[in-house]
C-alpha positions in Angstrom: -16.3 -43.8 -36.0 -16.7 -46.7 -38.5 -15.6 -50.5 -37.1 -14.7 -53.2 -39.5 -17.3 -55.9 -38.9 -16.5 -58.4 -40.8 -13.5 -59.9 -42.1 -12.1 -62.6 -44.8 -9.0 -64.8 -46.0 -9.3 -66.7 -48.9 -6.9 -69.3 -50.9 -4.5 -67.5 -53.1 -5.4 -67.4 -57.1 -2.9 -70.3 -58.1 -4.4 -72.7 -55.6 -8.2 -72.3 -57.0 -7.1 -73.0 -59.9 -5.5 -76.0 -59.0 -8.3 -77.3 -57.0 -10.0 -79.7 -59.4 -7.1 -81.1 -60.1 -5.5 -82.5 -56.5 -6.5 -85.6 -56.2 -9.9 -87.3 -55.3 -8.6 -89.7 -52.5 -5.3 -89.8 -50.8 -4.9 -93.3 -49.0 -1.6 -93.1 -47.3 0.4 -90.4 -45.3 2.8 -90.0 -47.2 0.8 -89.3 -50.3 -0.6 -86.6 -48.0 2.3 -84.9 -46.8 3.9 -84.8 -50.2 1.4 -82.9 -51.3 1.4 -80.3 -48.3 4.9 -80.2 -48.8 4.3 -79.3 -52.7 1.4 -76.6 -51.6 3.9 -75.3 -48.8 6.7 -74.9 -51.6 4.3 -73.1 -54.3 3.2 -71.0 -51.1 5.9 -68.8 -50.6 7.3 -68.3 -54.1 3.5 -67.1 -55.2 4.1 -64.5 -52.4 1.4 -64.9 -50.4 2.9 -66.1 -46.7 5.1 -68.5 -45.5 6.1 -72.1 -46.4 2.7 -73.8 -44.6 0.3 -76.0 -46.2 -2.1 -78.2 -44.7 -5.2 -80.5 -45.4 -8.2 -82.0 -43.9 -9.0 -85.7 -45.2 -11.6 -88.2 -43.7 -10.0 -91.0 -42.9 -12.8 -93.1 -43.7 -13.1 -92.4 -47.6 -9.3 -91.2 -47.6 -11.2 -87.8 -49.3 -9.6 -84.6 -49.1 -12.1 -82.6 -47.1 -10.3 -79.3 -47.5 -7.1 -77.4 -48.0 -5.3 -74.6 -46.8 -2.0 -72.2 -47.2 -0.6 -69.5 -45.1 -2.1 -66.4 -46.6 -0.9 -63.7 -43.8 0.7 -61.4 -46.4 -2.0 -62.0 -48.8 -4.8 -61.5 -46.8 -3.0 -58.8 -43.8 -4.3 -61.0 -41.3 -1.8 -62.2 -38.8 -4.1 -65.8 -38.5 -4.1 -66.8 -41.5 -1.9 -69.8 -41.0 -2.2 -72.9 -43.2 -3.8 -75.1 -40.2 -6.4 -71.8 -39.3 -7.1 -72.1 -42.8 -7.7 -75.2 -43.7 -9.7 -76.5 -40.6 -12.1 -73.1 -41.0 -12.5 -74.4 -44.6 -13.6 -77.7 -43.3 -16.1 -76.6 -41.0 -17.5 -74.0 -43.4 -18.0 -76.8 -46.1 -19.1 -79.1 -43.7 -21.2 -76.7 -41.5 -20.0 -77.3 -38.0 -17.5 -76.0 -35.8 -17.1 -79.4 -34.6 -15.1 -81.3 -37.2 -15.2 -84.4 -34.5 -19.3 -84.5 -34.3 -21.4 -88.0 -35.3 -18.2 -89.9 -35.5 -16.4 -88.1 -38.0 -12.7 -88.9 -38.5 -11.2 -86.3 -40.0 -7.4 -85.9 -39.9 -4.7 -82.7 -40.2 -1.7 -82.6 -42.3 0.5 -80.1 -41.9 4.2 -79.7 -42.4 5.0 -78.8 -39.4 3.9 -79.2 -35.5 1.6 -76.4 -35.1 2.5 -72.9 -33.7 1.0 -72.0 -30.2 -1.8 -70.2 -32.1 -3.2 -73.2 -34.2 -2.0 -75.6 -31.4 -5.1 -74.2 -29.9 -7.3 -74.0 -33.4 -6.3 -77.9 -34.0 -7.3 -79.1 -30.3 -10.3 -77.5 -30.9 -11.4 -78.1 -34.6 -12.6 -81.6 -33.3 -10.4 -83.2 -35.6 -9.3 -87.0 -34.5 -5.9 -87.2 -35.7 -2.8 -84.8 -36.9 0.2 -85.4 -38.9 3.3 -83.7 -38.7 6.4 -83.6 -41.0 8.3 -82.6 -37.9 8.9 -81.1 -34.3 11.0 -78.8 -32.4 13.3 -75.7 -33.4 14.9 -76.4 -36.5 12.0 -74.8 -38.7 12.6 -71.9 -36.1 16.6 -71.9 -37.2 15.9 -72.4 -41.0 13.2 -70.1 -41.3 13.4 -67.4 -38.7 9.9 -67.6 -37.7 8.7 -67.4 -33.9 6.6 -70.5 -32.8 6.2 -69.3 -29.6 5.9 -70.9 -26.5 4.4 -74.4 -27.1 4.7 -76.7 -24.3 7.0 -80.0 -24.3 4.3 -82.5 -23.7 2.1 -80.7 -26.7 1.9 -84.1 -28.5 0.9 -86.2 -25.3 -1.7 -83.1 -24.8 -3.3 -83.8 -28.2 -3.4 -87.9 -27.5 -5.0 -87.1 -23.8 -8.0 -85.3 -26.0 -8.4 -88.3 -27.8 -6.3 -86.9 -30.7 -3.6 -88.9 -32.6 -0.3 -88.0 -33.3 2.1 -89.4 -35.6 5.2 -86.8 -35.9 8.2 -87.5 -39.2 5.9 -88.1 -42.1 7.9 -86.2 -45.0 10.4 -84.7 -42.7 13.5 -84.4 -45.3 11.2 -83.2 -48.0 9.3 -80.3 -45.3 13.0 -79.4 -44.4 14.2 -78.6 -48.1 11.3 -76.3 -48.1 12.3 -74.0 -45.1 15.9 -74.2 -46.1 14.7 -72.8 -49.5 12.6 -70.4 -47.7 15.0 -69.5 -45.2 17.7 -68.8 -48.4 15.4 -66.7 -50.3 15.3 -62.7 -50.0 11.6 -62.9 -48.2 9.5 -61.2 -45.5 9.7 -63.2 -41.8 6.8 -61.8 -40.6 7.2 -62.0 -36.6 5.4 -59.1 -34.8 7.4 -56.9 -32.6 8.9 -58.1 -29.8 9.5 -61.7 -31.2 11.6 -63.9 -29.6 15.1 -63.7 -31.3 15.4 -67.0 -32.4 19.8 -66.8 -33.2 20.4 -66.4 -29.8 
């Protein structure tokens, strides 16, 4: 019998090409989230997952550490999400599991609070601060997608870690994106057994 033993997800073509030209510092939240929200947007018309972006910036230099996209469909790897992504980027670049170590204040932007799997991967990464475009079911309702179970106090959870939380930046603008995505003839790609999120 022959195992796999390795395995690998990688940023989609149109992204690499784009990488030189995202910008060298972004200084506010907002300038952050809008571009997640673009990157989530570009995401899921290229075809290769679902509308999720998300970044890692220091928060000292305001320099965008890393970036990441969904790539499930691209890569056939159901962990592939934008936050996995992004946050295995940083720590491969950087060269340490622990994005937190010698003081380091890194932050996460993603466009949306993070599914039960990368709640996990974020609490872990050692980042020291997330930012969310928004909470709750309504990317559930627009997109069809299967969160999963994450807990009511998941924000408080973060800030007892030492992790802060600021939840709305570029709500309205992350929204237009699932409602596109939600619109569009596409692939919702919940295992088996997914919760049905109509009912």
């Amino acid at each position: 019998m022959t195992f796999a033993t390795s395995y690998q997800a990688a940023l989609p073509e149109w992204l690499l090409a784009d990488l030189e030209t995202l910008p060298q510092s972004l200084p506010s939240g907002e300038a952050r989230m809008a571009l997640v929200n673009e990157l989530a947007d570009r995401n899921w018309r290229a075809g290769n997952g679902g509308p999720f972006a998300a970044i890692v910036v220091n928060n000292a230099t305001d320099e965008i550490v890393a970036v990441g996209v969904n790539v499930v469909l691209s890569s056939g790897l159901s962990s592939a999400h934008a936050e996995v992504t992004a946050l295995s980027l940083a720590q491969t670049r950087l060269g340490r599991w622990d994005l937190g170590a010698d003081g380091a204040d890194l932050e996460l932007v993603v466009n949306w609070r993070p599914c039960v799997m990368c709640y996990g991967a974020t609490m872990w990464s050692g980042i020291r601060s997330l930012v969310v475009a928004g909470e709750g079911p309504l990317l559930e309702e627009l997109t069809g997608f299967d969160e999963g179970p994450v807990v009511d106090d998941w924000a408080e959870q973060f800030e007892r870690r030492g992790i802060r939380v600021t939840i709305g930046v570029g709500h309205e603008a992350a929204l237009e994106v699932y409602r596109a995505y939600g619109e569009a003839d596409v692939l919702v790609y919940n295992a088996r057994g997914a919760v049905d999120t109509d009912s």
